[in-house]
C-alpha positions as CSV (number, residue, x, y, z in Angstrom):
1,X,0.0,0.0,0.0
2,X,1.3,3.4,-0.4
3,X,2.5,5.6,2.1
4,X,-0.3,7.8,1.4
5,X,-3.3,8.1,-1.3
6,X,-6.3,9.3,-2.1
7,X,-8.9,8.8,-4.1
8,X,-12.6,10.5,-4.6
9,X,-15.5,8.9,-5.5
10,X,-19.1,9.5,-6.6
11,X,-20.7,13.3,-6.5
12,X,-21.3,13.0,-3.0
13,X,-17.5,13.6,-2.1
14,X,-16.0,10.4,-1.1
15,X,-12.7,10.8,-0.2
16,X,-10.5,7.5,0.7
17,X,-7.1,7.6,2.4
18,X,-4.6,5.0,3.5
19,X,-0.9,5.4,5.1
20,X,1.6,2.5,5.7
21,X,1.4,-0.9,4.2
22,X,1.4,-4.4,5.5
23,X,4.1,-5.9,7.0
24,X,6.0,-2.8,8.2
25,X,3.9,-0.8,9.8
26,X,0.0,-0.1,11.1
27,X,-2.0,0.6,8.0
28,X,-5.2,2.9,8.3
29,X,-7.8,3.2,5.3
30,X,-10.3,6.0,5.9
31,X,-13.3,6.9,4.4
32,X,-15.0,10.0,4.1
33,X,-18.0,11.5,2.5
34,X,-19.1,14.9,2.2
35,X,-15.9,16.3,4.1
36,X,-16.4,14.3,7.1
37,X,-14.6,10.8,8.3
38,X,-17.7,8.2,8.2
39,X,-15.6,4.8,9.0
40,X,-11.9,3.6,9.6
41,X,-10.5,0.2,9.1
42,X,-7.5,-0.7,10.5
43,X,-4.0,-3.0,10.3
44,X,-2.3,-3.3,13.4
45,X,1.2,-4.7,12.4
46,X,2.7,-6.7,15.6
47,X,1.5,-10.4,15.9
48,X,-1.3,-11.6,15.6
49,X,-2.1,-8.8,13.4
50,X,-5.1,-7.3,14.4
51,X,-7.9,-5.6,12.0
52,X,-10.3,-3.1,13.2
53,X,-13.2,-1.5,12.1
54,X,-14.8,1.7,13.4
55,X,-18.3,3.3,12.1
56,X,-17.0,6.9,12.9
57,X,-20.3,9.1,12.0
58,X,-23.7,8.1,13.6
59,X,-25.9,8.6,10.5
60,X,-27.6,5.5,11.1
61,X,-25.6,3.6,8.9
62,X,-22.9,1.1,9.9
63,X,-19.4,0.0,7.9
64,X,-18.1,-3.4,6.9
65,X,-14.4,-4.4,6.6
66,X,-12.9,-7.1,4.3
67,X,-9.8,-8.6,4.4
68,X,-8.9,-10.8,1.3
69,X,-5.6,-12.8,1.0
70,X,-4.6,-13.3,-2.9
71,X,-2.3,-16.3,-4.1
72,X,-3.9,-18.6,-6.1
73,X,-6.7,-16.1,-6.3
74,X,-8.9,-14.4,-4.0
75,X,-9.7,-15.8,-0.2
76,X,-11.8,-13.5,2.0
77,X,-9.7,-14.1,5.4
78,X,-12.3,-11.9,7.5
79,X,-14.5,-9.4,7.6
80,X,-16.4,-7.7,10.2
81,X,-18.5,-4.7,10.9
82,X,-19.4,-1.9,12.9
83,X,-22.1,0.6,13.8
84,X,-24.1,2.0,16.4
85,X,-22.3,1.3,19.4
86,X,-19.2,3.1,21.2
87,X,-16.7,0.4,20.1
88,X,-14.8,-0.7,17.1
89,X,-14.8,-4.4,16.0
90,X,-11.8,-6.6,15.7
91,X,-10.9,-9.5,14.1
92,X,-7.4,-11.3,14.1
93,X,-5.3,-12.7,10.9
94,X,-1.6,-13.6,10.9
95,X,-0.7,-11.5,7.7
96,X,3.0,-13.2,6.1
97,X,3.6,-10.0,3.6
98,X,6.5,-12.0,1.3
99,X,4.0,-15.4,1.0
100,X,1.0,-13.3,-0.6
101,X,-1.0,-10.0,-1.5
102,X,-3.4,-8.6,0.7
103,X,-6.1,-6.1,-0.1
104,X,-8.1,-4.4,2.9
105,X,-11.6,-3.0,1.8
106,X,-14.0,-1.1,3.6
107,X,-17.8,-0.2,2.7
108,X,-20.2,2.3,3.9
109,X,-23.3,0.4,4.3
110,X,-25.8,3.1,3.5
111,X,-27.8,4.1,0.3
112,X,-24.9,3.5,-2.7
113,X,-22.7,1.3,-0.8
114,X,-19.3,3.4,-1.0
115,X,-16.4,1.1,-0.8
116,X,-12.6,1.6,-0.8
């Protein structure tokens, strides 16, 4: 992942922005709509890596994380989500960055589904 990119969306302003990249460091992906930060996801580098997910806007609508591991294509390693309580959810996956490619996604679960 790159140190830092961004990426806008639809007309409704989604912004998406991630810094580090798996293996070295904590990666965070964050996604924002309309100038404000609706959900975070995530990678927190010592083992057992940790994933989490945090709905950051209470518009009613919660976000979802995925976490796919690609070698001989595509495996969805976990996913969970997140929305209206006061925590974040976790999930745990031992990520081997030289054995595979990883892609972290995470989706805004109201009207239009925006995903990074």
């Amino acid at each position: 992942m790159p140190a830092h990119a961004q990426a806008s969306g639809s007309s409704e302003g989604l912004v998406v922005a991630a810094t580090g990249s798996a293996g070295a460091a904590d990666t965070t992906l964050r996604l924002e709509r309309g100038g404000h930060t609706i959900g975070t996801m995530t990678h927190l580098d010592p083992p057992p890596d940790t994933f989490r997910v945090c709905d950051t806007r209470a518009d009613g609508h919660g976000v979802t994380e995925k976490f796919y591991m690609y070698m001989a294509g595509g495996q969805l390693k976990g996913t969970k989500g997140d929305g209206g309580d006061a925590n974040c959810g976790t999930f745990e996956h031992n990520v081997v960055p030289y054995a595979a490619k990883y892609l972290m996604k995470l989706c805004w679960n109201g009207p239009g589904g925006a995903c990074v």
